[in-house]
C-alpha positions as CSV (number, residue, x, y, z in Angstrom):
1,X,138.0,-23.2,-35.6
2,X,134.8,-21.7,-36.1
3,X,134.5,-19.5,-40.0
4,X,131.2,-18.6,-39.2
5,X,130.5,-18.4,-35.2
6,X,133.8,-16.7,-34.1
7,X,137.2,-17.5,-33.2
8,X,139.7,-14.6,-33.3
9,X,140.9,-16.4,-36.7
10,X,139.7,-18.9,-38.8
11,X,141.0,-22.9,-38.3
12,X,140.2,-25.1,-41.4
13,X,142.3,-28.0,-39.4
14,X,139.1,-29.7,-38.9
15,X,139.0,-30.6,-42.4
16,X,142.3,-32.8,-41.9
17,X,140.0,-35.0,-39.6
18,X,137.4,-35.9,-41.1
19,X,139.3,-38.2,-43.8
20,X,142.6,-38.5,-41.3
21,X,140.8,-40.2,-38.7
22,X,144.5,-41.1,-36.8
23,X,143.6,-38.8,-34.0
24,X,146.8,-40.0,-31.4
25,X,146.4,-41.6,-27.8
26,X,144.9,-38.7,-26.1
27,X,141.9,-38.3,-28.0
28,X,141.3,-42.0,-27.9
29,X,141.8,-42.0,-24.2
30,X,139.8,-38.6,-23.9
31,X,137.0,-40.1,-26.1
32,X,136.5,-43.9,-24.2
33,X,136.8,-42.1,-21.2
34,X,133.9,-40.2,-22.1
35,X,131.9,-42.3,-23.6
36,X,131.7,-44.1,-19.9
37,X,130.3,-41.5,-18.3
38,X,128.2,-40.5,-20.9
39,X,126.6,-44.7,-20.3
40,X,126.3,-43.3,-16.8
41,X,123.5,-40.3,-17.7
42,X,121.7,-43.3,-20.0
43,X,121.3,-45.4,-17.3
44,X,120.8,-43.2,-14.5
45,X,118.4,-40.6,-16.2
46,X,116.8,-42.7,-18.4
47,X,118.2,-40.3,-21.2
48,X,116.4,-41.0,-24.7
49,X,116.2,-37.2,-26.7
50,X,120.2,-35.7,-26.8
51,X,121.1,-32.6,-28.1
52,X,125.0,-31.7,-28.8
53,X,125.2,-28.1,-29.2
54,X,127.5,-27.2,-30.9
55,X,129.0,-30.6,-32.1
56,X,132.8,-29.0,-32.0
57,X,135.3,-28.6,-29.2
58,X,137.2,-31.7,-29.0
59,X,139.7,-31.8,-31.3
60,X,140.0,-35.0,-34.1
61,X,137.6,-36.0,-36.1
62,X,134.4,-33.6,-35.4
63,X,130.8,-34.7,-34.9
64,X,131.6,-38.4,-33.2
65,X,131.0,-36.6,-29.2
66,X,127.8,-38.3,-29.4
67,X,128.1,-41.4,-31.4
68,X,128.0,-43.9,-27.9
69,X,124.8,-41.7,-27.1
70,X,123.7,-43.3,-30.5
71,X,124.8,-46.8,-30.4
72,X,122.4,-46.8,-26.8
73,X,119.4,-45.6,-29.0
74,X,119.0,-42.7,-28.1
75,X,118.1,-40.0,-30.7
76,X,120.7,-37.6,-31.2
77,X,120.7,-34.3,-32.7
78,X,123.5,-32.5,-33.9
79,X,124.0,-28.8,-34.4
80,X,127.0,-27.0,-36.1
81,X,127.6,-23.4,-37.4
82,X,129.0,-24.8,-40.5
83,X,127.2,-26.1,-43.4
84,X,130.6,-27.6,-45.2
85,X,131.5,-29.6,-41.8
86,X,128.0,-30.5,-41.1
87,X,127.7,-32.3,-44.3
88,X,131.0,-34.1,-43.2
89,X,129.9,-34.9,-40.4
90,X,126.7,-36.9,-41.8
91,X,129.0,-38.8,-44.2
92,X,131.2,-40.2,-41.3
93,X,127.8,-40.8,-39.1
94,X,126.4,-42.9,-42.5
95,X,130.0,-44.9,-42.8
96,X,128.9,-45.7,-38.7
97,X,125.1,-46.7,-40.0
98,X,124.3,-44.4,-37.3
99,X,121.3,-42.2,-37.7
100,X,120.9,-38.8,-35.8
101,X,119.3,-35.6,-37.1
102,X,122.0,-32.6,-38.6
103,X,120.9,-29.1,-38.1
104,X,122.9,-26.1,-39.5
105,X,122.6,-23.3,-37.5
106,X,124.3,-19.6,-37.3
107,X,125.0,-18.0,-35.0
108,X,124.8,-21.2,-33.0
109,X,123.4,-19.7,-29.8
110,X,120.1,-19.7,-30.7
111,X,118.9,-22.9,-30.9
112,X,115.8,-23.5,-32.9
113,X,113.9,-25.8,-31.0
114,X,110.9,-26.0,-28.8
115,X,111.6,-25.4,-24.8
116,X,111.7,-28.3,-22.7
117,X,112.7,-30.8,-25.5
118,X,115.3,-32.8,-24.8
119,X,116.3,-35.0,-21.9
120,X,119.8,-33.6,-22.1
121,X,121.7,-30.7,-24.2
122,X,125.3,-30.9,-23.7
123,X,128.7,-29.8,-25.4
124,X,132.4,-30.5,-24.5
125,X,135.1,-27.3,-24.6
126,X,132.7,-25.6,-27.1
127,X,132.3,-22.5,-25.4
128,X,135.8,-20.4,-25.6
129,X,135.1,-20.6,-29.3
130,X,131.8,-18.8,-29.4
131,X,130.6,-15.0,-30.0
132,X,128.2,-15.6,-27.1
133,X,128.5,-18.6,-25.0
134,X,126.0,-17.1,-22.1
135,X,123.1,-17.0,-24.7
136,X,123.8,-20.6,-26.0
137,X,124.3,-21.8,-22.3
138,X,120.8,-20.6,-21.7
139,X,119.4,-21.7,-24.6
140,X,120.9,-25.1,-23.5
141,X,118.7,-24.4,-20.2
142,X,115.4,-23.8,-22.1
143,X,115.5,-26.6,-24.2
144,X,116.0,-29.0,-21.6
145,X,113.2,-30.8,-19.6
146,X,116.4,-32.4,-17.8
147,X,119.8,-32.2,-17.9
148,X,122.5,-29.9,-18.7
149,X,125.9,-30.9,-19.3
150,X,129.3,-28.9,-20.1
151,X,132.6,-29.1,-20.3
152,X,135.5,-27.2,-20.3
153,X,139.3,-27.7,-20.1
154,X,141.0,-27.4,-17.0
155,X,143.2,-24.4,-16.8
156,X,145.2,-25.7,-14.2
157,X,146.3,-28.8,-15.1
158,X,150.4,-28.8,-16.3
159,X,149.3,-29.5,-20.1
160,X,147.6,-26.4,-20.4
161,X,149.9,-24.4,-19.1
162,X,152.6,-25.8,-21.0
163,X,150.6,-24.9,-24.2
164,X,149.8,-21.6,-22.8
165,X,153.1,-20.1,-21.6
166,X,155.9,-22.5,-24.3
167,X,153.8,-24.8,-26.6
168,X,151.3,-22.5,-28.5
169,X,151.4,-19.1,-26.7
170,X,149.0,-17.9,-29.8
171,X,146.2,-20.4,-29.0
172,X,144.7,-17.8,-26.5
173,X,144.6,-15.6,-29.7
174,X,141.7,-18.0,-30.9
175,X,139.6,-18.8,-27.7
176,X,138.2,-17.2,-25.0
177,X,140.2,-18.3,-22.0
178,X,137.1,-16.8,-19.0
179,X,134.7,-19.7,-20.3
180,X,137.2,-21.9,-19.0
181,X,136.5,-20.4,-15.7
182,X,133.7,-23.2,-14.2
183,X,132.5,-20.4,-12.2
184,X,131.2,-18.4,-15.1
185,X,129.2,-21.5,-16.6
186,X,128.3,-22.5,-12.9
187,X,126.5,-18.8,-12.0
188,X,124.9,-18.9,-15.8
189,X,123.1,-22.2,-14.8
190,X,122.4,-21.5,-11.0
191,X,120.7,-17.9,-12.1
192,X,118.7,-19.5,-14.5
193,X,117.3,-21.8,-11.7
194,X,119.4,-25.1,-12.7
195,X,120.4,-27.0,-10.0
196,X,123.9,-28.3,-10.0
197,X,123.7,-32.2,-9.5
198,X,127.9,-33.4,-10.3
199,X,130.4,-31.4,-10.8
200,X,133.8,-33.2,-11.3
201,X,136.7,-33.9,-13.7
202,X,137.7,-35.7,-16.1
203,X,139.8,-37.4,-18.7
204,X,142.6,-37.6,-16.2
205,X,145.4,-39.8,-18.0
206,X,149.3,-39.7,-16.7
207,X,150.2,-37.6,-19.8
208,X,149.6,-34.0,-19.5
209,X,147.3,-32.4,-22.4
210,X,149.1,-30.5,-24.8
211,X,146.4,-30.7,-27.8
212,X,149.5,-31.7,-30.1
213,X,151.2,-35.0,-31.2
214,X,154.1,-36.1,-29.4
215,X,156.5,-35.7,-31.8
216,X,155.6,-32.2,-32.2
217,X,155.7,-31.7,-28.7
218,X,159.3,-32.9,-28.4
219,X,159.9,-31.0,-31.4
220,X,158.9,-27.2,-29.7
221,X,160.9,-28.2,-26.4
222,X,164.4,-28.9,-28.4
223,X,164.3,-32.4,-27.8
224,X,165.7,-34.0,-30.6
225,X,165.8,-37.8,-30.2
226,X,165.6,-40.5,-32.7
227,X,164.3,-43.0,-30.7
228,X,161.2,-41.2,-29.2
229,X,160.4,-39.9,-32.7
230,X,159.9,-43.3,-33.8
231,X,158.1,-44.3,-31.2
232,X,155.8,-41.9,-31.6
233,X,155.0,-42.1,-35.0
234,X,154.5,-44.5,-37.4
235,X,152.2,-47.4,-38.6
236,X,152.8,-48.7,-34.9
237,X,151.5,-45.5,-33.4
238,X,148.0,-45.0,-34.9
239,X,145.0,-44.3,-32.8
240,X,141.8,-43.9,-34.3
241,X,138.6,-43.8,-32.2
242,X,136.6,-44.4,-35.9
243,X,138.3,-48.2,-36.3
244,X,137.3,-48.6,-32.4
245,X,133.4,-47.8,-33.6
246,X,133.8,-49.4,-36.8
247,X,134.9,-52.8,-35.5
248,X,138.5,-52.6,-37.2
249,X,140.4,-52.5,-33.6
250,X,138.0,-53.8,-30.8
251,X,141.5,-54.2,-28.2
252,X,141.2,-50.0,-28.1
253,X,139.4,-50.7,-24.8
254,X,141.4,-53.1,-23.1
255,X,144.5,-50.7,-24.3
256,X,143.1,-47.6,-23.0
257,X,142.0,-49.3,-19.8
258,X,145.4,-49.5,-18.9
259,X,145.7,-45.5,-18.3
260,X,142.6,-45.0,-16.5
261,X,143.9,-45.8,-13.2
262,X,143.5,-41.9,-11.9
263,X,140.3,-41.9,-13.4
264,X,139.1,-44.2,-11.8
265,X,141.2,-43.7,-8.5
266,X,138.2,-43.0,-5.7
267,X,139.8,-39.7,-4.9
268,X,137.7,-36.3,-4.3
269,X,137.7,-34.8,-7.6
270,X,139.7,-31.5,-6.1
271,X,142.9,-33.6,-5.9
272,X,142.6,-35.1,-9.4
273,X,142.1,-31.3,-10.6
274,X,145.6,-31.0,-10.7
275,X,146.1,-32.8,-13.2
276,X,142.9,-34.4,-15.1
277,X,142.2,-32.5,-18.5
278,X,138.4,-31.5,-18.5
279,X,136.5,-30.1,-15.7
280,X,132.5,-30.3,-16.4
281,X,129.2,-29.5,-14.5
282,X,125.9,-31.5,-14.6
283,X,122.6,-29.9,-13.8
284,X,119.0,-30.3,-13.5
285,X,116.0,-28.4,-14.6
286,X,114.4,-27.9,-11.2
């Protein structure tokens, strides 16, 4: 995914995103489901000075982690390895009429800002693709006044280890598979002082995450089936997160609702591990 920074081999895919912005259920899901808990640090911390770094992880279009950040006021700033998908990333921001500020880094681990200022650095399932995810985690720590938020895909959920073991045995070819350990990231933070306010799951939808459309899916099991093909592909079957924030398909929200019912089930988050997607960790500068 990353030319510059480091995975094992290069992944121009991104480059399919930023003009095919039809990004299927999950992401939708894993995005709105996001974006709620990201309303949470705003209105609970007060949080006005974001910085996403590095802006990739999630898959999709890249760059649009911190677009609900934006549309709160806050003042975002985005930092990417890669000139070419930086400059994407500013066009899609300007056909949002969002502002933020784009800064092209590399190596991405050293951040090139003051210390203490932001109110939170963050990235989602950044880390596995870095040369050296323990210096940008505590750069993340430095340049924090506040809060520090990560997170990482679960390893034990079903999805994951149906891509690992039968989907896409080569993915772990491309990634770093111990920075999906939440231990690792949690000793980083807790050496450096940070205290660890949440830590939880997330994006826990009754599909299990396989980072690949459903036709494709059915497609590397041997399932061959007319029916579910069509259903799963199509004009009826487009997603896109971009017409939610541009207006062109407000009923997103009401749609993805509808799946959110072990997200929002009041269960300790241990239980949901089994299955939800992400887990993350939120900590404060102490």
């Amino acid at each position: 995914m990353i030319e510059e920074e480091g995975a094992v081999s290069a992944d121009l895919g991104w480059k399919r995103w930023m003009t095919d912005y039809n990004e299927g259920l999950g992401l939708v899901y894993e995005r709105l489901v996001l974006n709620d808990y990201l309303d949470r640090l705003v209105d609970r911390y007060d949080t006005r000075e974001v910085l996403e770094a590095p802006l990739y992880g999630m898959a999709g279009v890249s760059g649009i982690n911190s677009v609900r950040f934006a549309q709160r006021d806050c003042h975002v700033t985005l930092v990417d390895d890669n000139a070419e998908r930086l400059g994407e990333v500013e066009r899609v921001w300007g056909e949002l009429n969002l502002s933020a500020s784009f800064v092209h880094q590399s190596p991405v681990a050293t951040l090139p800002f003051p210390d203490d200022n932001f109110d939170l650095v963050w990235n989602w399932a950044a880390l596995w693709y870095l040369r050296d995810p323990a210096t940008l985690v505590r750069e993340m720590i430095r340049t924090s006044r506040r809060l520090v938020f990560i997170a990482m895909p679960n390893r034990l959920q079903v999805g994951y280890l149906l891509r690992r073991y039968v989907l896409e045995r080569d993915f772990v070819n491309r990634v770093d598979e111990s920075w999906a350990d939440i231990a690792r990231i949690r000793g980083i933070l807790r050496g450096a002082g940070v205290s660890i306010i949440e830590e939880g799951v997330m994006d826990v939808p009754p599909w299990p995450d396989t980072v690949m459309p459903a036709t494709e899916v059915l497609s590397r099991l041997g399932i061959r089936s007319a029916r579910l093909n069509e259903k799963f592909s199509g004009d009826d079957w487009q997603w896109s997160t971009m017409d939610y924030y541009l207006g062109k398909r407000p009923e997103l929200r009401q749609q993805i609702e509808r799946y959110a019912f072990l997200d929002r089930a009041r269960w300790p988050w241990q239980i949901k591990a089994l299955w939800a997607h992400h887990r993350y960790l939120l900590g404060e500068i102490t």
